[in-house]
C-alpha angles and dihedrals in degrees: 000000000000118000086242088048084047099044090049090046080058092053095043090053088046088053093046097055086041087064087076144099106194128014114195109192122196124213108244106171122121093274104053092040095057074059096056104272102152093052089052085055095052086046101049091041083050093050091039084053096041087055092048082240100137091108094054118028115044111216102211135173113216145189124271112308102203106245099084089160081072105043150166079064129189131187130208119211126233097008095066095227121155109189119182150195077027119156144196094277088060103066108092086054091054093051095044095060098049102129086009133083115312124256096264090201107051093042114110108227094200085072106115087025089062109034094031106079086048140120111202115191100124087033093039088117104045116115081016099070138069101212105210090043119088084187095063090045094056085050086059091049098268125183090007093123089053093051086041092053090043104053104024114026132053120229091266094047100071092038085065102047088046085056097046091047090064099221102159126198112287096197093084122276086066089215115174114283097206089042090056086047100052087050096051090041091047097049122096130254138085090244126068130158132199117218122198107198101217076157091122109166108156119132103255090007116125102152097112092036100057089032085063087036099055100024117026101147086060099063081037082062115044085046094065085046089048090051093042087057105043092036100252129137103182124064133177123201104207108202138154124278087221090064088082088161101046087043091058100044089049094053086045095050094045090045084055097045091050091057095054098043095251084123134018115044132341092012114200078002085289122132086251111110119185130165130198118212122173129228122198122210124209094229114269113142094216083071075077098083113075099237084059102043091057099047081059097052089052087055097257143109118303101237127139115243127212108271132240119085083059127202089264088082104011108035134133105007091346095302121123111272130195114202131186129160122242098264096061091040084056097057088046104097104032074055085055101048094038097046127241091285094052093075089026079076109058122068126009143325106269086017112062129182127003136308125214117219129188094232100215145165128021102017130101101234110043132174134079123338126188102199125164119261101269104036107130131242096249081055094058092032111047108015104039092018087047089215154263106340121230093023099275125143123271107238110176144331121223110205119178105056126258083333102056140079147281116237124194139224092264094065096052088123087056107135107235105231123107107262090057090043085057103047085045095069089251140083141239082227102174092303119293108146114178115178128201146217128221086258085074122094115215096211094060083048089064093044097051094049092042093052090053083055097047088052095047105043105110090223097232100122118047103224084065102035090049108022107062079046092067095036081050101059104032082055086058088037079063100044101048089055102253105100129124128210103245079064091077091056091044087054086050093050095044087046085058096049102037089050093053116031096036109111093228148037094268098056092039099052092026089100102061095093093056093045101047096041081059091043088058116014113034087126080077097051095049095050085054096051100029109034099031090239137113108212104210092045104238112109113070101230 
């Protein structure tokens, strides 16, 4: 396929979901369809054929919606409605009142609330896209950034634009998304590859999960501009064997981009070839750090390597390697269609863009949230979040994943952007945010996440291999009512020497947990040691 074939199959599917009066889309990520969501679709498809209605109402699945405290979800075009908790019984209803008065009972009423503080540009199809349709996603303007790369910019001429737009990285470290692409551009071979890191493993975390879920020919399709830009013709995607449904979606994307020359060679009949190949992991979150991920696409142990050299110029068997996670890949072409200072413009100054968490824990309206660098925590929390349930005091959030920190109430007017996570004691990490109530202990919180760390750690260096297992068990050592006080000065001093001696990421941000909770809560861990008591009641000392 041409790009002008290709930009005239866009406006012909355009034209074919404009044909209709009503769309009803049907939430069918992980979550919704563990709640039935695919019988809700048969059934609303059944009642939409036993009315005569096809020519005029559109049964579609779509990606995840957001509001997973609501699901199963469905959406109703161009009416705007969001009706949730809704099952198979309540189809015909839906699709009787189409033009007519809403179904009062199945409306969510934390619409606006949720969505509206929002800032959708990696979601920006969600509710719009059939996932397992090209032909939806070339409605949505789909692979209009790889037409636009291929015909009309230069290789270095994305990288730059890439570079000037600011994204940085959303898999943690938030390094500079243009600045990885120019080293990898500039280095020398004939083979290159491009990675995408769908390898999400934090405890409460789903953003890459539901991104490749509900959108898989987007991150199909940043990572071919990332390899035209880089000069590389062959991609993996490494993701989880325990994603099924995104697994599936993404086999069934790449199969349809094949077909229509948006992967593989000649694509849109250039002189551009890239091919797409999937890894699964077997679920170590170490697999997490880059050094590791790429020993386990080349069949060997994942373990993390000492960097430099760095996989810019000695990736995947010694060959430059450009990796992103799935998040940045996914703002790459609407990057590529807006300009540089399109996304320059959203967010802060050192934190452009958005950032997608997985809103989690003690908070009434839970699910994914897309929300512009800067926004502040009592935002999230309590405005889109819509707060603490049962009345009960909000005590901390903990944003990073297993490796970030724990921030108290007190910092509930924290801008979210990396530099304030940081100073914080915490991390953006790829997007985990787990907020807690006042019935939390933040002892045990430090326990939990630190023994993730110590079970995941590989075991190669010996400050992470050794070292959560000491926190670990002098934190056991606490909430079991034997701890001493000099045990609080023995953690500080392991939290020094694991951060900074550990190879890789996870042993080098593993002890955040453990230092934040003493940065702000120490009163906790005196009243365990001192006073025999666990606050919040939760230890059995």
């Amino acid at each position: 396929m041409r790009a002008e074939e290709l930009t005239e199959e866009a406006a012909e599917c355009r034209q074919e979901l404009d044909q209709y009066e009503h769309r009803i889309y049907v939430c069918m990520a992980a979550g919704c369809v563990s709640l039935q969501s695919e019988e809700l679709l048969e059934e609303l498809q059944d009642a939409v054929e036993e009315r005569g209605l096809e020519d005029i109402v559109a049964v579609k699945g779509s990606g995840c919606m957001g509001l997973c405290a609501k699901g199963p979800l469905v959406q109703v075009q161009p009416a705007g409605l969001l009706y949730g908790e809704v099952s198979p019984r309540d189809a015909n209803d839906i699709v009787e009142s189409l033009g007519e008065e809403p179904v009062d009972r199945l409306r969510v009423p934390q619409q606006q609330q949720f969505y509206g503080n929002q800032k959708r540009i990696v979601l920006e199809n969600a509710g719009r896209v059939d996932p397992t349709s090209l032909e939806d996603y070339l409605a949505a303007d789909g692979y209009a950034g790889l037409v636009k790369v291929i015909t009309e910019m230069s290789p270095k001429e994305v990288v730059d634009t890439i570079y000037e737009s600011g994204l940085r990285g959303r898999g943690g470290a938030g390094y500079p998304t243009g600045l990885k692409w120019r080293g990898v551009y500039h280095a020398p071979g004939d083979q290159k590859y491009v990675v995408c890191n769908a390898d999400e493993g934090d405890p409460g975390a789903f953003m890459d999960r539901s991104i490749l879920e509900s959108d898989p020919h987007r991150v199909l399709e940043g990572m071919a501009i990332a390899g035209y830009a880089v000069g590389a013709d062959k991609g993996y995607v490494y993701i989880r064997a325990e994603y099924p449904l995104a697994i599936e979606r993404l086999r069934k994307a790449i199969r349809q981009a094949e077909r229509n020359d948006l992967l593989g060679t000649s694509i849109c009949d250039s002189d551009f070839d890239f091919e797409v190949d999937i890894r699964l992991g077997a679920g170590a979150f170490v697999c997490g750090e880059e050094t590791a991920l790429m020993h386990s696409i080349e069949g060997k142990r994942g373990s993390p390597r000492p960097r430099p050299p760095y996989p810019a110029n000695y990736g995947l068997w010694g060959h430059p390697t450009c990796i992103n996670n799935t998040e940045t890949l996914a703002n790459v072409p609407t990057v590529i269609r807006n300009g540089s200072s399109w996304l320059a413009g959203i967010g802060t100054e050192d934190s452009k863009g958005t950032k997608v968490f997985a809103l989690a824990g003690s908070v009434n309206n839970t699910g994914l949230i897309e929300v512009p660098m800067g926004i502040t925590l009592r935002e999230i929390i309590f405005d889109i979040g819509g707060g603490v349930p049962e009345g009960r005091d909000f005590k901390a959030v903990q944003t990073g994943g297993p490796s970030g920190g724990c921030i108290p109430a007190g910092h509930v007017d924290l801008q979210v952007d990396y530099e304030s996570l940081q100073k914080a004691g915490s991390i953006m990490g790829s997007g985990g945010m787990i907020v807690m109530d006042d019935s939390s202990c933040m002892v045990d919180v430090a326990k939990f996440f630190m023994q993730f760390c110590r079970e995941e750690s590989c075991g190669k260096c010996t400050p992470c291999r050794v070292g959560t297992t000491q926190m670990y068990d002098l934190l056991d050592k606490i909430t079991r009512g034997d701890g001493q006080m000099r045990d609080l000065e023995r953690m500080e001093e392991l939290c020094d020497l694991v951060g900074n001696a550990s190879l890789c990421g996870l042993g080098q941000t593993a002890p955040n947990p453990v230092a934040s909770t003493l940065r702000y809560f120490r009163d906790e861990y005196v009243a365990h040691i001192q006073d025999d008591t666990c606050p919040a009641g939760v230890c059995d000392l």
